[in-house]
N, CA, C and O atoms as CSV, one atom per row, in Angstrom:
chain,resi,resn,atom,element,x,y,z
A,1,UNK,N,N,-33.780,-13.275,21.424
A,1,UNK,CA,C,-32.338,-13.300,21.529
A,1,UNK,C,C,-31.687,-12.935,20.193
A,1,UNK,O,O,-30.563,-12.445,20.303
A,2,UNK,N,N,-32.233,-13.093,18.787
A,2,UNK,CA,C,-31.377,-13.006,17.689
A,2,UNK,C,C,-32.374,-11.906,16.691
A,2,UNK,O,O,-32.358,-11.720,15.474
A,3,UNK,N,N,-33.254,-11.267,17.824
A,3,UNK,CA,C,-34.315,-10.085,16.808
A,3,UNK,C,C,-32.861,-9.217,15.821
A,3,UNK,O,O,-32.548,-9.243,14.630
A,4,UNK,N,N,-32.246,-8.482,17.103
A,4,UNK,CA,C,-30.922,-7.835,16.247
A,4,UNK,C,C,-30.237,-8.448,14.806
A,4,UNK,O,O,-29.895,-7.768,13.839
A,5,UNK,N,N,-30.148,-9.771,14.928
A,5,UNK,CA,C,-29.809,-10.236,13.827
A,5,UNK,C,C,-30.726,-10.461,12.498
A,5,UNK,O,O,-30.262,-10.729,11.390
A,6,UNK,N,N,-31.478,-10.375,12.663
A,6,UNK,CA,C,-32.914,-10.670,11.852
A,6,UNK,C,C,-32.936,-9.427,11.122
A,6,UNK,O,O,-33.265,-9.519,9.940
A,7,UNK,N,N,-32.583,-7.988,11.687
A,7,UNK,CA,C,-32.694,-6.753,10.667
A,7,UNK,C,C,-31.779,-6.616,9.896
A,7,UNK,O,O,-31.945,-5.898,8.909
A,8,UNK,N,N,-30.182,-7.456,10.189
A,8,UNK,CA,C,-29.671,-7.125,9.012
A,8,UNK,C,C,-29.907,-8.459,8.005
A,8,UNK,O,O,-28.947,-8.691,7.269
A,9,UNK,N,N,-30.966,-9.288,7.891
A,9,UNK,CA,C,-30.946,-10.442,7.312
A,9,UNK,C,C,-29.624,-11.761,7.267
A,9,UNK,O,O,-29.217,-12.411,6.305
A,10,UNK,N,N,-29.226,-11.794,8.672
A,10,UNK,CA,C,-28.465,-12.983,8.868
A,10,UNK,C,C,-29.296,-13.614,9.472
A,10,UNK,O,O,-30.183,-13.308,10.269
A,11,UNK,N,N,-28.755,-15.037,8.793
A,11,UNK,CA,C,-29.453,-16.361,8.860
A,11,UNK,C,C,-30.958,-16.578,8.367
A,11,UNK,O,O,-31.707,-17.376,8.930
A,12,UNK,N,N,-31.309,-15.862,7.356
A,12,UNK,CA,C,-32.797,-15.718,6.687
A,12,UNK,C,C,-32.547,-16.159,5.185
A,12,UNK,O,O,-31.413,-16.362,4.752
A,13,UNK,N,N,-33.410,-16.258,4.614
A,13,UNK,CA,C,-33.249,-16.841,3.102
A,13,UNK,C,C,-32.908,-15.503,2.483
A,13,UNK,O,O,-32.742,-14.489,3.160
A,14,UNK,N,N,-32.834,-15.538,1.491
A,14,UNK,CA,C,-32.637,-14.443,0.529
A,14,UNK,C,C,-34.294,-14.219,0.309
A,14,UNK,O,O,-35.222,-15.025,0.384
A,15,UNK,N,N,-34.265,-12.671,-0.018
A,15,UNK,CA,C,-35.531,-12.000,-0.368
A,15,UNK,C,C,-36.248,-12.519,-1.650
A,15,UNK,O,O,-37.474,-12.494,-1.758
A,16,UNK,N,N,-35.216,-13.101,-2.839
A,16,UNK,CA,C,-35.720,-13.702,-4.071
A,16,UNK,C,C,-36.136,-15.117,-4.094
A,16,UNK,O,O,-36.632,-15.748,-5.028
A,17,UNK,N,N,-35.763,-15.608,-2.568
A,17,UNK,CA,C,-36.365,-17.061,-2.892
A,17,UNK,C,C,-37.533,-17.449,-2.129
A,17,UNK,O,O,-37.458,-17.314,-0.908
A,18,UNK,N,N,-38.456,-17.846,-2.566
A,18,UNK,CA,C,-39.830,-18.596,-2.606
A,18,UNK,C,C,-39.902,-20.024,-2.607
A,18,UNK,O,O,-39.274,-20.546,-3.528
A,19,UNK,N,N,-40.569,-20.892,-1.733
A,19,UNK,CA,C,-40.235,-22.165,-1.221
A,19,UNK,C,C,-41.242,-22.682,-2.317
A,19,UNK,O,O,-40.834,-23.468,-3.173
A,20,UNK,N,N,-42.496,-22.273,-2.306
A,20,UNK,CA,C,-42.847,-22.709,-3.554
A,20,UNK,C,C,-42.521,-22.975,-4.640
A,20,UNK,O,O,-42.611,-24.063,-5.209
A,21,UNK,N,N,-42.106,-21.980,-5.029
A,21,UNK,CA,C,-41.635,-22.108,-6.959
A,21,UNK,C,C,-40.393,-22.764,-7.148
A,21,UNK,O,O,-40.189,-23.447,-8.152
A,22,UNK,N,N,-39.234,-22.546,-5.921
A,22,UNK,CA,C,-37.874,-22.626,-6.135
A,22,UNK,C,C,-37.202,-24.354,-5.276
A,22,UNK,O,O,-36.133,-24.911,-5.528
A,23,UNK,N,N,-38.566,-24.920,-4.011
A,23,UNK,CA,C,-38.308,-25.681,-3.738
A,23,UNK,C,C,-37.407,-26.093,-2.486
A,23,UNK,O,O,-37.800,-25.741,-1.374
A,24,UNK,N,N,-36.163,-26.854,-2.609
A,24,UNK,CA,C,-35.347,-26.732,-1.504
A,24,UNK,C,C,-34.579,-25.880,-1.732
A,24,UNK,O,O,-34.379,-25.560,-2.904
A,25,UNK,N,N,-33.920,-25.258,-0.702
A,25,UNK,CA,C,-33.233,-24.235,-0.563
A,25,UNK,C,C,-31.859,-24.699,-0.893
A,25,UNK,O,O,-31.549,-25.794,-0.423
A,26,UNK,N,N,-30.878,-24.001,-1.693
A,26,UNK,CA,C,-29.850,-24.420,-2.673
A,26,UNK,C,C,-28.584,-23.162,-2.013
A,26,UNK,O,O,-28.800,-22.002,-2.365
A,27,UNK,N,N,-27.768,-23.323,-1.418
A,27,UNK,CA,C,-27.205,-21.933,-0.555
A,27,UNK,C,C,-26.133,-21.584,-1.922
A,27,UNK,O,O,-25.382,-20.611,-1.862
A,28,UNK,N,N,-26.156,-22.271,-2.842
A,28,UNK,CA,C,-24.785,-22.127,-3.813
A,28,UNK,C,C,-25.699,-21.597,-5.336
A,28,UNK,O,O,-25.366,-21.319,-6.488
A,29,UNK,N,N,-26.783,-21.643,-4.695
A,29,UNK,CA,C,-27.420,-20.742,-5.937
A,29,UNK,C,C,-28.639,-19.154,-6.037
A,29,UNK,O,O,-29.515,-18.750,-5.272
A,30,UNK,N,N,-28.169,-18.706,-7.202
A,30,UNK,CA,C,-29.054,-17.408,-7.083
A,30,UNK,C,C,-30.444,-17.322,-7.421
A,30,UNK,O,O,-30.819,-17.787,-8.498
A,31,UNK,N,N,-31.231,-16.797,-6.652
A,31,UNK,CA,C,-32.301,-16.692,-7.129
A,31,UNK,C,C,-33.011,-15.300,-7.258
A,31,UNK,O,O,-34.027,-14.958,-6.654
A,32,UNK,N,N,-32.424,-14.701,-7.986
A,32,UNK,CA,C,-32.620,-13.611,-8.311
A,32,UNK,C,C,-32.648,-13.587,-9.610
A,32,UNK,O,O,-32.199,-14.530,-10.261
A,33,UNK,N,N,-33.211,-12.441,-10.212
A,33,UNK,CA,C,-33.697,-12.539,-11.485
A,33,UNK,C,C,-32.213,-12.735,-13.107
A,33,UNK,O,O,-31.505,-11.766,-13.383
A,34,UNK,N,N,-32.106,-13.804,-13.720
A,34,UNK,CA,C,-31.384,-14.119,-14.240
A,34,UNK,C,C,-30.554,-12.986,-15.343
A,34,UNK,O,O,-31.333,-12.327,-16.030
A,35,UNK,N,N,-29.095,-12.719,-15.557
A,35,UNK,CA,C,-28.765,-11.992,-16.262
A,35,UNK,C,C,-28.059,-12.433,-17.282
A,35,UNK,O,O,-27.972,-13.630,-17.554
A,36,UNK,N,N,-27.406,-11.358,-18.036
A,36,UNK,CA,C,-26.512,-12.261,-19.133
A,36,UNK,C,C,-25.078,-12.377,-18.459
A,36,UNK,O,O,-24.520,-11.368,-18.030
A,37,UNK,N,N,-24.582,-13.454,-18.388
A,37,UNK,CA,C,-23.287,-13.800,-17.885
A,37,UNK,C,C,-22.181,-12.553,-18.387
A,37,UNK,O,O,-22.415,-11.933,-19.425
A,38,UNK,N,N,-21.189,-12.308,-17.705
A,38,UNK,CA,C,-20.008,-11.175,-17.959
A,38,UNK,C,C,-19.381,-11.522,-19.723
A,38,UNK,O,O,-19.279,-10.648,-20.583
A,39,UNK,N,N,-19.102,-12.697,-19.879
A,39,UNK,CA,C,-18.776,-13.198,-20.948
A,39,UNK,C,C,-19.198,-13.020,-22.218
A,39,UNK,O,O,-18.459,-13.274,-23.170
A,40,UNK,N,N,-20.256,-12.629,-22.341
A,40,UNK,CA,C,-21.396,-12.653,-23.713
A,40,UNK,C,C,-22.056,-11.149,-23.651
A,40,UNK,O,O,-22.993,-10.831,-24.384
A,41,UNK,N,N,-21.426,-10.206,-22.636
A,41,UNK,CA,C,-21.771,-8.638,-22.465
A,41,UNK,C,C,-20.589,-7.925,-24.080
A,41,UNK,O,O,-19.374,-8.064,-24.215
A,42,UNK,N,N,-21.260,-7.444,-24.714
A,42,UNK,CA,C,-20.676,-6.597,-26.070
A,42,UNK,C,C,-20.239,-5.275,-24.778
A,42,UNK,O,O,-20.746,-5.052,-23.678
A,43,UNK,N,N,-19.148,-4.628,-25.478
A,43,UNK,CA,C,-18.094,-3.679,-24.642
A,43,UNK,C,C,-18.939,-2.518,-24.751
A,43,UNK,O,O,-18.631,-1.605,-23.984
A,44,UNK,N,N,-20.114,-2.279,-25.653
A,44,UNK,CA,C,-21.152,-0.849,-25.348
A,44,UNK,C,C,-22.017,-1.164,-24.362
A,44,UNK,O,O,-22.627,-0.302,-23.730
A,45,UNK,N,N,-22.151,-2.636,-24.126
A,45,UNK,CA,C,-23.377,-2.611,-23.108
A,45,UNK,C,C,-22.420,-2.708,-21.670
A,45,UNK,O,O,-23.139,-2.427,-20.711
A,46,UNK,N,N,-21.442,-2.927,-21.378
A,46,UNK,CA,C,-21.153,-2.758,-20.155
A,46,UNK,C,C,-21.298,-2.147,-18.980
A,46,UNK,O,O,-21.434,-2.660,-17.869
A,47,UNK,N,N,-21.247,-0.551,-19.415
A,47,UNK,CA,C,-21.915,0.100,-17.899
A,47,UNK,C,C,-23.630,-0.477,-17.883
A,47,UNK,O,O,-23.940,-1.203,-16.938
A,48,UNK,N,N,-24.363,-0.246,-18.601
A,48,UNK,CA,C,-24.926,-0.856,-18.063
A,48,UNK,C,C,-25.682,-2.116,-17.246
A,48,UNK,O,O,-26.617,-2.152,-16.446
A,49,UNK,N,N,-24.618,-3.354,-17.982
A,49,UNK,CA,C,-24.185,-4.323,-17.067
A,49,UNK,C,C,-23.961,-3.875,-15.884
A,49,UNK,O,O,-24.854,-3.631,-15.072
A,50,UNK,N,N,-22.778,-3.732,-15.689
A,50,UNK,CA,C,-22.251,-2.670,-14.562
A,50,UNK,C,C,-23.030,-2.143,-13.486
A,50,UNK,O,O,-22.725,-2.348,-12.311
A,51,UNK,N,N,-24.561,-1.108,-14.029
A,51,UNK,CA,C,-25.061,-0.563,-13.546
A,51,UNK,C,C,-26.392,-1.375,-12.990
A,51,UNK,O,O,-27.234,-0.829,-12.277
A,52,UNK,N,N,-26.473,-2.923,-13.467
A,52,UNK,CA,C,-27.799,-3.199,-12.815
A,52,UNK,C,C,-27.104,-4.325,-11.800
A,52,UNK,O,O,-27.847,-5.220,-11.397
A,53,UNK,N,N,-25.896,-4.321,-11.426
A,53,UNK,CA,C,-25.344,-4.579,-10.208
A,53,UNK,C,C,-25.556,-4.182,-9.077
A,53,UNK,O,O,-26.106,-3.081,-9.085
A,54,UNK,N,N,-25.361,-4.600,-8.060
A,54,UNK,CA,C,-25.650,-4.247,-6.348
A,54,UNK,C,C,-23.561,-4.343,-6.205
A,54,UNK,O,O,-22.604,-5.010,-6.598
A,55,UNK,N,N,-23.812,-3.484,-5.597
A,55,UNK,CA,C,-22.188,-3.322,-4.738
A,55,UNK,C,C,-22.469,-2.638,-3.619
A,55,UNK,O,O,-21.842,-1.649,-3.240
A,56,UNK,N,N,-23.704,-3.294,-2.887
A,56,UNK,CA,C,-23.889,-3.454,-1.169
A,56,UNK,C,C,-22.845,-4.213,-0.506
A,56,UNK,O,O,-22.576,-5.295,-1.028
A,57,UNK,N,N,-22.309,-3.934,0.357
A,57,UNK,CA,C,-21.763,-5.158,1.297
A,57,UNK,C,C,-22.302,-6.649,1.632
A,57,UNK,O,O,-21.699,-7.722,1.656
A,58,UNK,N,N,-23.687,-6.316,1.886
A,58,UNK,CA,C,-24.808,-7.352,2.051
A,58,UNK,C,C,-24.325,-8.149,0.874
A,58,UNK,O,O,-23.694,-9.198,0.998
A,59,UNK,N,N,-24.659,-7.587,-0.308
A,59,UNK,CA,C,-25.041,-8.319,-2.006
A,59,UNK,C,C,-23.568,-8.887,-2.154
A,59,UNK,O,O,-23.429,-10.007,-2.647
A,60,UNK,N,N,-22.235,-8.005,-1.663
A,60,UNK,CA,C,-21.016,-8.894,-1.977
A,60,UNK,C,C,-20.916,-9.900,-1.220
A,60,UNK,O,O,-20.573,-10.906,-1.841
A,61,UNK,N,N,-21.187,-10.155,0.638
A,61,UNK,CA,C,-21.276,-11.053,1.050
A,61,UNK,C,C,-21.915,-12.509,0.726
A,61,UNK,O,O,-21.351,-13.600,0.814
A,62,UNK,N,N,-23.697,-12.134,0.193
A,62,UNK,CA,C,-23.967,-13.163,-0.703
A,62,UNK,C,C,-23.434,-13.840,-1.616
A,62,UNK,O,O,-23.819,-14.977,-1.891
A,63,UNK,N,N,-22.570,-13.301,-2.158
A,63,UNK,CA,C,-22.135,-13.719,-3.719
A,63,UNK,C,C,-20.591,-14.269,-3.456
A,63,UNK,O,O,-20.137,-14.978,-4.354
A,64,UNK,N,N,-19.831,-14.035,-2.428
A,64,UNK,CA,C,-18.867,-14.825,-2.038
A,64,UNK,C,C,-19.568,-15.861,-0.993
A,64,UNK,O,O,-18.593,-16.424,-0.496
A,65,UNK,N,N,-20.757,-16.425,-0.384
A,65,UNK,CA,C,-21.487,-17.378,0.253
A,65,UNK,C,C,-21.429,-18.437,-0.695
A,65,UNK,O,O,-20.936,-19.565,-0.674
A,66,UNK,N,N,-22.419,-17.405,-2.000
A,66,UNK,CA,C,-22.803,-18.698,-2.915
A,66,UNK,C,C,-21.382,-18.907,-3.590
A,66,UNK,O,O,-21.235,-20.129,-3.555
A,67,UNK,N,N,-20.272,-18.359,-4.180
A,67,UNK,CA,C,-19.534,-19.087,-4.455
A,67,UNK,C,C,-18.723,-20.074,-3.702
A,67,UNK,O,O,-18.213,-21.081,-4.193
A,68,UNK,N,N,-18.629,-19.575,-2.089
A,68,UNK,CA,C,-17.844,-20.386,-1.139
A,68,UNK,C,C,-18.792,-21.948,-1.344
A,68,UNK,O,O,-18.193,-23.014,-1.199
A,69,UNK,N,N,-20.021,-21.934,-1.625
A,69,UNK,CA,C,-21.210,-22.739,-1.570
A,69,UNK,C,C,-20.834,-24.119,-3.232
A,69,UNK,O,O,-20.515,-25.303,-3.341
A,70,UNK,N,N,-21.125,-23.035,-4.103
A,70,UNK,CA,C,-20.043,-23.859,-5.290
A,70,UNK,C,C,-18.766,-24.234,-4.721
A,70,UNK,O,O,-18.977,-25.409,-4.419
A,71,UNK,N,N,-17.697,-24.004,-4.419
A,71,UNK,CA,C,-16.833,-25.034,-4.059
A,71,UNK,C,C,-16.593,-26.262,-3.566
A,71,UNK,O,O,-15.813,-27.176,-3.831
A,72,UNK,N,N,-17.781,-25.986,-2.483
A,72,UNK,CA,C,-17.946,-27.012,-1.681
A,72,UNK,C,C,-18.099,-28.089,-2.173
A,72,UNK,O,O,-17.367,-29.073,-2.286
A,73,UNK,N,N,-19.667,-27.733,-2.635
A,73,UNK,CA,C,-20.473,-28.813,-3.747
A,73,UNK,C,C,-19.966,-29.267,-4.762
A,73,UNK,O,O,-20.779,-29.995,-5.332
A,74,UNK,N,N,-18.766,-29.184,-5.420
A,74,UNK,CA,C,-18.119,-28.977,-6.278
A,74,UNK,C,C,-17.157,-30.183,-5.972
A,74,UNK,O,O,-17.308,-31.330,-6.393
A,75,UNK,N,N,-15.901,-29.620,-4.974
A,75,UNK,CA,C,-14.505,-30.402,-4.440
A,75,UNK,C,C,-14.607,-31.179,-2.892
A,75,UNK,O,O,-13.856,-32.030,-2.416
A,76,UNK,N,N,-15.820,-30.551,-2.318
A,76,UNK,CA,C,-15.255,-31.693,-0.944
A,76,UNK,C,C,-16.761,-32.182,-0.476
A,76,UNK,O,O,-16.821,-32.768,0.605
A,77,UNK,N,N,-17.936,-31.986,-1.194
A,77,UNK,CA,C,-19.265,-32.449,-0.785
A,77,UNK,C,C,-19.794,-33.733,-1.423
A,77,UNK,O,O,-20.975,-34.078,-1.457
A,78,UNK,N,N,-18.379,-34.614,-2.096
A,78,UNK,CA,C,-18.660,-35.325,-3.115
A,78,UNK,C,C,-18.185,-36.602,-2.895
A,78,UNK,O,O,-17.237,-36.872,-2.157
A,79,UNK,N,N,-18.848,-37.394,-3.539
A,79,UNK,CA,C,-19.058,-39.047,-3.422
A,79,UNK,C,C,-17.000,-39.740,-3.106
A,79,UNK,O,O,-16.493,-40.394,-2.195
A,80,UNK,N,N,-16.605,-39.316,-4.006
A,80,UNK,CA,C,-15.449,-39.712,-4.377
A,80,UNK,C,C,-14.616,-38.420,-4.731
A,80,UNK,O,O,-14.615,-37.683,-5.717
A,81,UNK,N,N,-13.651,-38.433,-3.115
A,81,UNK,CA,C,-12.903,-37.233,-3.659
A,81,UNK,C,C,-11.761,-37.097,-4.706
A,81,UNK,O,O,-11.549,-38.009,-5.505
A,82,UNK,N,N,-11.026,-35.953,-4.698
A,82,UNK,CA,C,-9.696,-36.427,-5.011
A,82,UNK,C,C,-8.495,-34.905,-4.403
A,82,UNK,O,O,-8.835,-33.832,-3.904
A,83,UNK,N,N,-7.635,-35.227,-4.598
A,83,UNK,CA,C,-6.589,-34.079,-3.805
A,83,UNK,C,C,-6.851,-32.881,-4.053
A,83,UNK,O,O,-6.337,-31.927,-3.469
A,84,UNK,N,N,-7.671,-32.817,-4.940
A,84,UNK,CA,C,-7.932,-30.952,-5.720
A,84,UNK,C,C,-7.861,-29.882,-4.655
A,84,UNK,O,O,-7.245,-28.849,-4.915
A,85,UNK,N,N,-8.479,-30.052,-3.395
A,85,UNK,CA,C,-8.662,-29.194,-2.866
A,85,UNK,C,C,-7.059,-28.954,-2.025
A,85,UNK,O,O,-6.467,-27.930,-1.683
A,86,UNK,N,N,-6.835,-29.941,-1.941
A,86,UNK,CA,C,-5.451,-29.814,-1.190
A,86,UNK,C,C,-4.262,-29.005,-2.046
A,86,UNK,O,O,-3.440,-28.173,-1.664
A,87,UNK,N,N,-4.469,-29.490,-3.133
A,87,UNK,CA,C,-3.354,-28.886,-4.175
A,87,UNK,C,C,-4.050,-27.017,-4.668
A,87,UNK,O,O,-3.528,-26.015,-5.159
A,88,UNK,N,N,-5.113,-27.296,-4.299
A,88,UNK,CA,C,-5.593,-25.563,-4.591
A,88,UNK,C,C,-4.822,-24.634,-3.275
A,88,UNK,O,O,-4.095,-23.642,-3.340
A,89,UNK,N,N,-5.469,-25.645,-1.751
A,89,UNK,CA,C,-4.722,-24.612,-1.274
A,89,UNK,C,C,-3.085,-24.186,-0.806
A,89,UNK,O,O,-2.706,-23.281,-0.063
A,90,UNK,N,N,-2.140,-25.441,-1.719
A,90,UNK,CA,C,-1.019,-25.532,-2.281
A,90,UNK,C,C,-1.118,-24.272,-3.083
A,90,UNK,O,O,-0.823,-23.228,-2.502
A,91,UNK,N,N,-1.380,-24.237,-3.958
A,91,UNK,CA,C,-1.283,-23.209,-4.854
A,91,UNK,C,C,-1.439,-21.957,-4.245
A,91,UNK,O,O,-0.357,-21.370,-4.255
A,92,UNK,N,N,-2.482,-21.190,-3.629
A,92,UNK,CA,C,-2.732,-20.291,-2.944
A,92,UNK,C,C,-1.580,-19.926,-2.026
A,92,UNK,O,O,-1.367,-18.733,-1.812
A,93,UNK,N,N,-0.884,-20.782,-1.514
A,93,UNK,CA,C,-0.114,-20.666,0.079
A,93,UNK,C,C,1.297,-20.145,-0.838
A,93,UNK,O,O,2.031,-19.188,-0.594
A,94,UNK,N,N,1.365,-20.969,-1.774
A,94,UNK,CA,C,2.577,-20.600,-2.424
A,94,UNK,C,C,2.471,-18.739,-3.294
A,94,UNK,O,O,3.376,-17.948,-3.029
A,95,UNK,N,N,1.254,-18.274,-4.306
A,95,UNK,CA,C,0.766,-17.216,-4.486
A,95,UNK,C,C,0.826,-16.250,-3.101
A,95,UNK,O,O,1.240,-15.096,-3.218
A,96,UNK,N,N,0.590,-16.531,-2.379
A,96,UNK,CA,C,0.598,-15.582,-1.290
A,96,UNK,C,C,2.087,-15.213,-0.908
A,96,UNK,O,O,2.541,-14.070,-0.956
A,97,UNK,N,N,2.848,-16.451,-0.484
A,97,UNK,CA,C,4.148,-16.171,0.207
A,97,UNK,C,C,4.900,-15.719,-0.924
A,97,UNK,O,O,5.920,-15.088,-0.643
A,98,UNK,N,N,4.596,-15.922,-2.342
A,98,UNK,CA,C,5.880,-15.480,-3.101
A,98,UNK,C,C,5.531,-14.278,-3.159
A,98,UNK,O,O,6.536,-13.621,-3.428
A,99,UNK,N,N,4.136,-13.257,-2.990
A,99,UNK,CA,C,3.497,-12.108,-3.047
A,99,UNK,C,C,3.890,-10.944,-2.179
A,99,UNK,O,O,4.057,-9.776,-2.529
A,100,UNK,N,N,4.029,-11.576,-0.762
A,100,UNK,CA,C,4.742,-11.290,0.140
A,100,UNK,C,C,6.278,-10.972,0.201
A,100,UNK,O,O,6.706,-10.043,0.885
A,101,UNK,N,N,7.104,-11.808,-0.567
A,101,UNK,CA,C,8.408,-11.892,-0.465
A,101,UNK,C,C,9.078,-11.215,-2.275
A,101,UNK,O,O,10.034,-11.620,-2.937
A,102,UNK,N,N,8.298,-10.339,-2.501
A,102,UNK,CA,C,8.051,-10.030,-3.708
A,102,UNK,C,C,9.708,-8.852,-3.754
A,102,UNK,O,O,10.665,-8.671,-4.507
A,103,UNK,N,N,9.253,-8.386,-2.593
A,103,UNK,CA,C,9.884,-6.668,-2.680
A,103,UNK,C,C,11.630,-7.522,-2.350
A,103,UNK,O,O,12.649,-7.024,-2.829
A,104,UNK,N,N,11.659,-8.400,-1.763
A,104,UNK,CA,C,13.400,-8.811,-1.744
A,104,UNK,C,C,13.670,-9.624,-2.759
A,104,UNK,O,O,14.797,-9.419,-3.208
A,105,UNK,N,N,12.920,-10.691,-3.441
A,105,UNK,CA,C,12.900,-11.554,-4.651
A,105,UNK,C,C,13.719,-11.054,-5.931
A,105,UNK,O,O,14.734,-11.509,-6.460
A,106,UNK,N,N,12.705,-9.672,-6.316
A,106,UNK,CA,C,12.830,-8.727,-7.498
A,106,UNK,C,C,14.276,-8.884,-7.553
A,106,UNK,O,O,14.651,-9.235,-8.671
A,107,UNK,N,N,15.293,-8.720,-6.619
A,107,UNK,CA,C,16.336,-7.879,-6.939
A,107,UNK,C,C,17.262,-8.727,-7.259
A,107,UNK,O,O,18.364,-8.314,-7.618
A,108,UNK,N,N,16.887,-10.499,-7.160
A,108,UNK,CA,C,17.776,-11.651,-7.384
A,108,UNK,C,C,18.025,-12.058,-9.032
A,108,UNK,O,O,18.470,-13.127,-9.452
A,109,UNK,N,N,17.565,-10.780,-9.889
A,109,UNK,CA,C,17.356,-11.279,-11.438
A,109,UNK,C,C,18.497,-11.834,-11.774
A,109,UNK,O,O,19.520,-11.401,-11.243
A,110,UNK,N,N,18.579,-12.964,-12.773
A,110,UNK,CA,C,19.606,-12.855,-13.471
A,110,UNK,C,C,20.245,-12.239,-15.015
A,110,UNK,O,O,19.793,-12.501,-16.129
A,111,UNK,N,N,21.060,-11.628,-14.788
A,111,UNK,CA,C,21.378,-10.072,-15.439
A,111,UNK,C,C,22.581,-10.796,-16.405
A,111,UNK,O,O,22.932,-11.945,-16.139
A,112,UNK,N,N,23.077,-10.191,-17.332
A,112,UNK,CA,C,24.007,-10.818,-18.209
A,112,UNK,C,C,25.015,-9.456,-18.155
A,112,UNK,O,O,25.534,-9.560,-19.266
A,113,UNK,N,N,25.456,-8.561,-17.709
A,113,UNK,CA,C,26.136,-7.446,-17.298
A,113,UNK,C,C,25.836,-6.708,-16.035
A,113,UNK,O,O,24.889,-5.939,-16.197
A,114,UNK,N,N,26.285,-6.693,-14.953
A,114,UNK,CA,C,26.473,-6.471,-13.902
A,114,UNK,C,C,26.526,-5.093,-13.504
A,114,UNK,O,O,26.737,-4.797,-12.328
């Protein structure tokens, strides 16, 4: 029933992880071979930063999983919550609608000559 799904690798582990070495399976982490963080890349080495990237669909889907995966674990998988998550997606709702309402907003400046 789910062979079809199996070729594009939904619902399978990632190809880099090994139950042996790596243990339980961690959905908010990579196991792929470790790089230097974006932060600590000098501005000559960038393309090739750049270039030992994947910009598959597949590889972006992963990488918004595992971060959707950090959040979780992070703000709502936890002993003792607190409003964070509520006030994030406060923040967001408000970013969006003022984003939206951008093009009639603009024109309300206040001007000191008319």
């Amino acid at each position: 029933m789910f062979e079809k799904f199996s070729y594009f690798g939904i619902g399978e582990y990632p190809p880099e992880y090994v139950r042996k070495v790596h243990g339980p399976y961690d959905p908010s982490r990579y196991y792929g071979k470790p790089d230097m963080p974006l932060a600590q890349v000098k501005l000559s080495e960038l393309p090739a930063w750049f270039g030992r990237r994947s910009f598959h669909p597949f590889a972006i889907g992963r990488a918004l999983s595992r971060a959707y995966w950090r959040w979780q674990r992070k703000y709502i998988h936890v002993r003792y919550g607190t409003a964070a998550p509520l006030l994030q997606f406060v923040v967001a709702v408000s970013a969006f609608s003022y984003l939206l309402t951008y093009k009639s907003l603009r024109h309300h400046n206040h001007a000191k000559y008319h």
